[in-house]
Structure formats: C-alpha cells, structure tokens
FISEZA-782078 format. One line per field, with one value per residue: x, y, z of N, C-alpha, C, O in turn. Coordinates in pm, whole numbers, plus 50000, padded with zeros to 5 digits. Layout:
N
n.c1: [X;...]
n.c2: [Y;...]
n.c3: [Z;...]
ca.c1: [X;...]
ca.c2: [Y;...]
ca.c3: [Z;...]
c.c1: [X;...]
c.c2: [Y;...]
c.c3: [Z;...]
o.c1: [X;...]
o.c2: [Y;...]
o.c3: [Z;...]
end
This chain:
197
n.c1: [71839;72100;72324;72633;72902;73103;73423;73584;73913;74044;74303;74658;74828;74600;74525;74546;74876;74972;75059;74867;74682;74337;74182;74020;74056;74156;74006;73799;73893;73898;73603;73488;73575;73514;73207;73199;73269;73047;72807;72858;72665;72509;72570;72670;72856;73180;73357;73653;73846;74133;74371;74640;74905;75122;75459;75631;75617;75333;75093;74857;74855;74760;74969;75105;75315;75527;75341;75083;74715;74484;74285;74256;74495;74780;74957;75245;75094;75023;75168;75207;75297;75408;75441;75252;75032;74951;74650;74494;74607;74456;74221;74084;74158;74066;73799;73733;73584;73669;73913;73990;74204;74254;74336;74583;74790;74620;74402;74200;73919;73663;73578;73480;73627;73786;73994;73986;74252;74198;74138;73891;73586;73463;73211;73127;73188;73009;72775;72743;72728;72465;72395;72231;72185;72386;72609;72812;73138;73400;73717;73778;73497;73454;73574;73660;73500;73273;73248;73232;73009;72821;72872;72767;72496;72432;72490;72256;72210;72111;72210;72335;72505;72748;72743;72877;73079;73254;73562;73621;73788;73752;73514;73298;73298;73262;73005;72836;72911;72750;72484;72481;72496;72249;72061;72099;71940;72066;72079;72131;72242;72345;72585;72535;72167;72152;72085;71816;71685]
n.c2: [22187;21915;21709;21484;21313;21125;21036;20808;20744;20604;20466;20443;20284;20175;19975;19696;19548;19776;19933;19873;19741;19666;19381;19375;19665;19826;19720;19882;20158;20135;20100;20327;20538;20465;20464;20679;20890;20778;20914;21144;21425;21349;21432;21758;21798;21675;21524;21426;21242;21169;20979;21164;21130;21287;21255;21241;21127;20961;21037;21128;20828;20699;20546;20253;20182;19933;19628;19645;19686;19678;19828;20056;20070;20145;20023;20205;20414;20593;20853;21156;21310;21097;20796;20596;20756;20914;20896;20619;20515;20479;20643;20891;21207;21467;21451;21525;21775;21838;21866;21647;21660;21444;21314;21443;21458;21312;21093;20985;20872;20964;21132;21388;21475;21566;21825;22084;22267;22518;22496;22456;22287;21926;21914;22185;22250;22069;22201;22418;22413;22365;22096;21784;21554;21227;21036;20728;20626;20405;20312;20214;19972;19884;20080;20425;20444;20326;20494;20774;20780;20759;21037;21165;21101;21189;21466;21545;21455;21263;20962;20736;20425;20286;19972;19764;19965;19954;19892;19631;19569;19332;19067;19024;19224;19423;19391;19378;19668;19797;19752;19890;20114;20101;20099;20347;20500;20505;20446;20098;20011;19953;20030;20019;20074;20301;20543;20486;20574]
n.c3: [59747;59718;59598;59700;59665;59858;59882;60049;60208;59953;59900;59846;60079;60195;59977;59828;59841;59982;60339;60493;60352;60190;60085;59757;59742;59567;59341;59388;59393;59081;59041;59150;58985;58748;58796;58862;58656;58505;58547;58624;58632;58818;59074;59285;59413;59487;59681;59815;60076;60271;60496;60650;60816;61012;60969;61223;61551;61701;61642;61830;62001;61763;61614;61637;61941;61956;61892;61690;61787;61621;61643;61809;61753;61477;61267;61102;60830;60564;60552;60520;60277;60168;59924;59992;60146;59872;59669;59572;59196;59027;59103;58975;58997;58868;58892;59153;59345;59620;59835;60104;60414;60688;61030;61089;61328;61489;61599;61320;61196;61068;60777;60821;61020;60920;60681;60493;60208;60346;60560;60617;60783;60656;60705;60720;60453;60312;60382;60268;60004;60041;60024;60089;60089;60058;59881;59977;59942;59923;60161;60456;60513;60719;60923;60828;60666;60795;61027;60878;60744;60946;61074;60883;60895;61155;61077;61007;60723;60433;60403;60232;60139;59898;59811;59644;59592;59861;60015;60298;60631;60739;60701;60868;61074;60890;60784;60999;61049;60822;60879;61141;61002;60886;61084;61212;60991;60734;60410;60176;59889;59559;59333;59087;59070;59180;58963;58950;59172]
ca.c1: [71879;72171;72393;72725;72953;73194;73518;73657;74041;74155;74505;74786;74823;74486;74466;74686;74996;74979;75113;74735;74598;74285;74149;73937;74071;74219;73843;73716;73920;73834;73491;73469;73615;73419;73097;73168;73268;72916;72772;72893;72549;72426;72616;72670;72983;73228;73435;73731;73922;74314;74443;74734;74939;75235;75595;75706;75511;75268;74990;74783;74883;74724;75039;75150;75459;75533;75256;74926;74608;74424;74131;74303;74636;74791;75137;75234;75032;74969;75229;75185;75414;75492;75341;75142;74916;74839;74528;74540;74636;74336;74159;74070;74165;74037;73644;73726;73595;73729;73983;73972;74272;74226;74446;74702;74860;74524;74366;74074;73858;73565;73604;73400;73694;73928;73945;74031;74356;74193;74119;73693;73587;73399;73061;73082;73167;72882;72667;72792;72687;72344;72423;72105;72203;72548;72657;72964;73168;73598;73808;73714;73405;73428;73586;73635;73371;73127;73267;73208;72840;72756;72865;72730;72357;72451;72493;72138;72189;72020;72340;72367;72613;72657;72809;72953;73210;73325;73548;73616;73916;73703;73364;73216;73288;73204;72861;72791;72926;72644;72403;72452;72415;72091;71974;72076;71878;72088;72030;72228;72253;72470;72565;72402;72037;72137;71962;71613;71639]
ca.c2: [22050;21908;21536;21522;21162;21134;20898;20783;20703;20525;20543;20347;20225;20075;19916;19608;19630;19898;19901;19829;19707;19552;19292;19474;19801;19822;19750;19999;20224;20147;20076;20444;20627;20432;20527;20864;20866;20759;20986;21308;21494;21314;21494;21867;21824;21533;21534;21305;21211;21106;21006;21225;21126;21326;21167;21241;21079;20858;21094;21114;20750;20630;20441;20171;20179;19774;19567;19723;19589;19665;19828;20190;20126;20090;20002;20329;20449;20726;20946;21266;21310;20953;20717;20506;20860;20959;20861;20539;20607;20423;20743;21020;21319;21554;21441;21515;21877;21902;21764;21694;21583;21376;21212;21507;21485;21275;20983;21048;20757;21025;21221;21492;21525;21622;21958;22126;22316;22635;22502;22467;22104;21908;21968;22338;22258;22106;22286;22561;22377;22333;21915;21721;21384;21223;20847;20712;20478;20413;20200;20043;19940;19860;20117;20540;20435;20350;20640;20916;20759;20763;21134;21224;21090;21293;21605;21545;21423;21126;20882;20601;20335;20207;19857;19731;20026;20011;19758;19578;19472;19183;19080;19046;19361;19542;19356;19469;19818;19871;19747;19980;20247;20135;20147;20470;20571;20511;20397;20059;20031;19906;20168;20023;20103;20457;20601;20430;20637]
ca.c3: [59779;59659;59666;59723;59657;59958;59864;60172;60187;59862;59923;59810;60193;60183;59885;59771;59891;60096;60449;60521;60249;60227;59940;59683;59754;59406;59300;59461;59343;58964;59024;59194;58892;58637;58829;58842;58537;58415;58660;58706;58611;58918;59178;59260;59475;59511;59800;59907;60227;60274;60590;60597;60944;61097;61007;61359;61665;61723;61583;61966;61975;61694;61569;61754;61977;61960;61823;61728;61830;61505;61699;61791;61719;61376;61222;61013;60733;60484;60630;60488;60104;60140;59888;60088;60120;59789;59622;59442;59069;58972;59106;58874;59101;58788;58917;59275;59406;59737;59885;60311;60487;60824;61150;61123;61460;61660;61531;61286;61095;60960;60647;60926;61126;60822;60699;60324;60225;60338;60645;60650;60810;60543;60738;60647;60279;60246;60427;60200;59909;60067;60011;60218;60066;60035;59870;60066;59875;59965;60233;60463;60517;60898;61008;60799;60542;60855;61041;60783;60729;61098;61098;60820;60966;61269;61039;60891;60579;60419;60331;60134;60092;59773;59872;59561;59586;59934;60045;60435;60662;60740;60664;60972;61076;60803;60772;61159;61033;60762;60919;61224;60981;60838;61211;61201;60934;60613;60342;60151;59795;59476;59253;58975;59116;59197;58860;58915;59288]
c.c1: [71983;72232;72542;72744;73061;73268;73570;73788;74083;74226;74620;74813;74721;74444;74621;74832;75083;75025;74931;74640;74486;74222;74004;73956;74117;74083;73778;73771;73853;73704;73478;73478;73530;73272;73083;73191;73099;72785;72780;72792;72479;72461;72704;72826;73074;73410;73529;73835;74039;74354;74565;74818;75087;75357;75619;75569;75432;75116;74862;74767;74819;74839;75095;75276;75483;75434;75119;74834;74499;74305;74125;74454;74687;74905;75132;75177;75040;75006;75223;75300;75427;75381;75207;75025;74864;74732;74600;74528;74505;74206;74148;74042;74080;73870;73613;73706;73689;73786;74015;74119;74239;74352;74595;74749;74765;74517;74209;74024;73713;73600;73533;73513;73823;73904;74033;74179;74298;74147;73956;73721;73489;73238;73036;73118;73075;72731;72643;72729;72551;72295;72307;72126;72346;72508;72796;72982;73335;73631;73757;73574;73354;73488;73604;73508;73225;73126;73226;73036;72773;72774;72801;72582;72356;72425;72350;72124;72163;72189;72266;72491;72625;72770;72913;73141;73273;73437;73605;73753;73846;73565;73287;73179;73194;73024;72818;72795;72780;72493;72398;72423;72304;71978;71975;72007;71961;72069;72133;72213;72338;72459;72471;72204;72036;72091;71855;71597;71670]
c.c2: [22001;21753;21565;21358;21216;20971;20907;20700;20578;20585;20431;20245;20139;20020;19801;19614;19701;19810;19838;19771;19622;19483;19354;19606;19864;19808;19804;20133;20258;20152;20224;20526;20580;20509;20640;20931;20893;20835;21135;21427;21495;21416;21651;21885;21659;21595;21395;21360;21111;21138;21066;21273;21169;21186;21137;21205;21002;20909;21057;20915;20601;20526;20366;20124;20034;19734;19626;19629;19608;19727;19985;20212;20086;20064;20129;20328;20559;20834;21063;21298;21209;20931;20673;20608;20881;20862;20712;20591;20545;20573;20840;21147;21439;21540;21485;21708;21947;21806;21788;21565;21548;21345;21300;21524;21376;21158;21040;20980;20882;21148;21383;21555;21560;21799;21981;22226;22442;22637;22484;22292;22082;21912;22124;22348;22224;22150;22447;22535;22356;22184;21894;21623;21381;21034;20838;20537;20497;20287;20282;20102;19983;19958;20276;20529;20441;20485;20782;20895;20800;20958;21256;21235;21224;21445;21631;21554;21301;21089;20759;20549;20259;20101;19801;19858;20056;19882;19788;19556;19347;19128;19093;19164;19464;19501;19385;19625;19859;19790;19812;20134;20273;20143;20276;20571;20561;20372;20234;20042;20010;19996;20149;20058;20261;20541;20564;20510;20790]
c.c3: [59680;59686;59615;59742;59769;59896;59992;60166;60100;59825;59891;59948;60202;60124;59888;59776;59988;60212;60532;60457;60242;60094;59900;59680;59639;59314;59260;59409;59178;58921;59046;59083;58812;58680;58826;58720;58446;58492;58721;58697;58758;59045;59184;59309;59455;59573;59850;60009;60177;60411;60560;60752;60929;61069;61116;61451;61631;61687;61728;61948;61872;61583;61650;61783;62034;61906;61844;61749;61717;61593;61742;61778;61616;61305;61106;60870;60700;60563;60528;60380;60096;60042;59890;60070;60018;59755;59510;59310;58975;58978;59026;58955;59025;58876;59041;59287;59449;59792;60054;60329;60660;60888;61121;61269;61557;61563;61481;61174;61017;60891;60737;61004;61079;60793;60569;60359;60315;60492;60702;60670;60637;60595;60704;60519;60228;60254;60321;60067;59883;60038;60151;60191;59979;60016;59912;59966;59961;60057;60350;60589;60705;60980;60931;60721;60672;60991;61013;60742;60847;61111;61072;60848;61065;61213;60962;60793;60575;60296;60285;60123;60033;59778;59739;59540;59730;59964;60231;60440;60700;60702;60771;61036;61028;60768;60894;61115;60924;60803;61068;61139;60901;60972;61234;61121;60797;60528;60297;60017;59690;59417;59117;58989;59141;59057;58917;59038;59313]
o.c1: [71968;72193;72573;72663;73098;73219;73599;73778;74137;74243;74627;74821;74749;74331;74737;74896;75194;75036;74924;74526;74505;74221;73907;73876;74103;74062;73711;73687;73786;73670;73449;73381;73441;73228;72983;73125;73057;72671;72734;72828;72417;72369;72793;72904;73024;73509;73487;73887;74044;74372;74615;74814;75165;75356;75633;75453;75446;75023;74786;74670;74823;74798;75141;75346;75461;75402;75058;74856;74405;74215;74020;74519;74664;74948;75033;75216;75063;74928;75249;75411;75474;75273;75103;74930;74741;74727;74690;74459;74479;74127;74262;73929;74020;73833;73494;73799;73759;73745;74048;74134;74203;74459;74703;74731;74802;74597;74127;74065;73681;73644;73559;73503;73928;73831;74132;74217;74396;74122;73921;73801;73460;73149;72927;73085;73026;72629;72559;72675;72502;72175;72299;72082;72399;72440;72882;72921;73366;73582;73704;73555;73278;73472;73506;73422;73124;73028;73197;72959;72673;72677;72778;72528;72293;72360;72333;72047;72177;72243;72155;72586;72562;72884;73034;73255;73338;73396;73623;73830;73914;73510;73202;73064;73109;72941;72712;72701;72711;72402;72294;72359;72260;71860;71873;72002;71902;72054;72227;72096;72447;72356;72384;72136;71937;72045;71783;71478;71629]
o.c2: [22036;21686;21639;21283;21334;20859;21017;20586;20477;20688;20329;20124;20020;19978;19815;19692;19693;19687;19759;19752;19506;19554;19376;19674;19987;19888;19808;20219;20357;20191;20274;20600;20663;20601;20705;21030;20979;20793;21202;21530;21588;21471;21670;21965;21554;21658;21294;21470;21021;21251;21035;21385;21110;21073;21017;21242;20957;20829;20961;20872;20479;20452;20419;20055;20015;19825;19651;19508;19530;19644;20048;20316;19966;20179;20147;20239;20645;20902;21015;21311;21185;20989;20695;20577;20878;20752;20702;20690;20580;20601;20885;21189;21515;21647;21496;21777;22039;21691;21891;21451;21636;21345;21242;21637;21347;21129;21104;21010;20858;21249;21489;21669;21580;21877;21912;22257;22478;22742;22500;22211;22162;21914;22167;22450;22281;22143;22537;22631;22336;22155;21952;21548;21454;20952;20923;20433;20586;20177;20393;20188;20055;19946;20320;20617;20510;20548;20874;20987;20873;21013;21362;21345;21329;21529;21717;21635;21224;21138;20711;20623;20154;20137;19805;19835;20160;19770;19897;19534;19246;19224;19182;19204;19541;19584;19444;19699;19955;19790;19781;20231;20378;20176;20333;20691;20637;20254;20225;20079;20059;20063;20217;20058;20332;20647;20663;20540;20845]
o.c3: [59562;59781;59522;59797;59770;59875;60040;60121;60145;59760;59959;59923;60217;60150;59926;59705;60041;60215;60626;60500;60278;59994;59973;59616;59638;59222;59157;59382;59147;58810;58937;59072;58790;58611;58796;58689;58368;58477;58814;58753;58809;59105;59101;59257;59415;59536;59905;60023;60092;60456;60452;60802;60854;61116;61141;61431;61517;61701;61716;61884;61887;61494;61751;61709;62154;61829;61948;61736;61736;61608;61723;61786;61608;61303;61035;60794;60785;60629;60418;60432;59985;60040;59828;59999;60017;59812;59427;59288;58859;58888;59009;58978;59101;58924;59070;59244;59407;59806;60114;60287;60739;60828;61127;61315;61671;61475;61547;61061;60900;60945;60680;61050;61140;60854;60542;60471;60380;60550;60819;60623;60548;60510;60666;60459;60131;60184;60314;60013;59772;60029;60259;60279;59896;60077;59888;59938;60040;60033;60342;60675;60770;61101;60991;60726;60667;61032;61090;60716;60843;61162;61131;60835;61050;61276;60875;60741;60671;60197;60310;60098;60049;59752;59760;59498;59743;59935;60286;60347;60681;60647;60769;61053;61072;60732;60876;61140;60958;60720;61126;61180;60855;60970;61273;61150;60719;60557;60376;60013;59723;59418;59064;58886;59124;59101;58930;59045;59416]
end
C-alpha cells in the first residue's frame, strides 16, 4: 500500500494572470510546495498534470471558435512551449516524480486522461507503484481538480482533497464539485490535519 499526492494543473494560465486565471491560484501554488516540502516522507510518489493543448486547431473543439461558453469551450490556454503551460514558478518541479501531460489534440479535464513522456496513462503509473490512496490538491476546484478525484474513485483508490490547497473558478461550483466527490466516496480535508490521519 502506498499514497501518492496528485497536483492538478498549476500553470501559469491558471493562476493570476494567466489567460485563465483564477484567484488564489498563486496560493495554491505556494501553499502546495511548502506542504510538500514539510512532507515528503509522507508520500511514495508525487505526480503532476499540465494541460498541454495543440498550437494548431481547436484541440477536438475544446477552444472556442468566437465566444466560449466557459462550460466546454475555452479561450486559448496552456498551449504546449508557450508560457501560459509551464508550471507556475512557485512550483518546485525538483519534488515532482512524474510528470502527465493532458488535452493534446481532444479536450481533457482529468490528470487520468493525460499520459507521461514515455507514454503510460497515469492510472498505470500508479498502479505500478501499487498507490491505493491519493491527496488531490491544484486548479480548479470545479472543474480538473474534481475531474481527476472522480476518476481517481473510479480507479479504486481512497482520495482526499485537501481543500486549503485547491483553488475554484467560482465558489458555487466548486462547493457542488466537492461535495459530489464526498458522495462518491472521498474524502475532504485541510492539509494541516493530514499528519493526525
């Protein structure tokens, strides 16, 4: 048995700024590194996700040709070398495992439906690792963060989401989003409490 931290897309695009940016994402970032930081005993693997979308096209039309509707269509992001993609610099890439890229060519909100340089999805990395429990922290809340949780249930592992490090595009949302995935069976959690559990 093993645990495995999943960062979910803090990216220059989604944080402050960014072509998407959402408030606290700059946070989240620092809060993430500090924790792991004070933490790295705790976890066997640590795995992050970077949308990482096709210059050319509309990526199976997940960018939107005239005004997006914020719901599956999105004004360009985290195009693949650009900026906007890498990892915020707040991130400490040195702590990071494995690295999964996502939404090359389709549209793709879970860290599940990315896949490493070598080509393995991130369900057979950490199946490989023999990982049964995963904490999901990153961007955003309401929509890859509850994505990559929901998938990760699906893959039978016991998640957690440790709330103080993720952040939302809106609140409402994202307070509907984790509370569909404590119906699903996960867990919710601030990171400070993760020792005493």
């Amino acid at each position: 048995m093993a645990r495995a931290l999943l960062i979910v897309d803090v990216q220059n695009d989604f944080t402050e700024g960014g072509a998407l940016g959402v408030t606290g994402g700059t946070a989240v970032a620092e809060g993430v590194t500090a924790y792991l930081r004070g933490n790295t005993r705790r976890y066997d693997l640590v795995l992050a996700s970077r949308d990482w979308h096709d210059p050319e096209g509309s990526n199976g039309g997940h960018f939107a040709d005239g005004l997006p509707d914020y719901i599956d269509t999105w004004p360009r992001h985290c195009v693949a070398g650009t900026p906007g993609a890498d990892y915020h610099p707040a991130i400490d890439t040195a702590l990071v495992d494995v690295h999964v890229r996502k939404g090359q060519g389709v549209p793709a909100y879970s860290l599940f439906e990315g896949t490493t340089d070598d080509g393995s999805s991130a369900g057979a990395v950490l199946s490989a690792h023999g990982v049964t429990e995963v904490d999901v922290v990153g961007i955003a809340t309401d929509h890859c963060v509850r994505a990559s949780a929901l998938d990760a249930i699906e893959h039978g592992l016991h998640v957690r989401v440790l709330t103080d490090l993720v952040a939302g595009v809106a609140p409402d949302p994202s307070t509907t989003a984790l509370a569909e995935i404590v119906r699903q069976g996960g867990e919710l959690m601030e990171s400070a409490a993760v020792g005493d559990r």
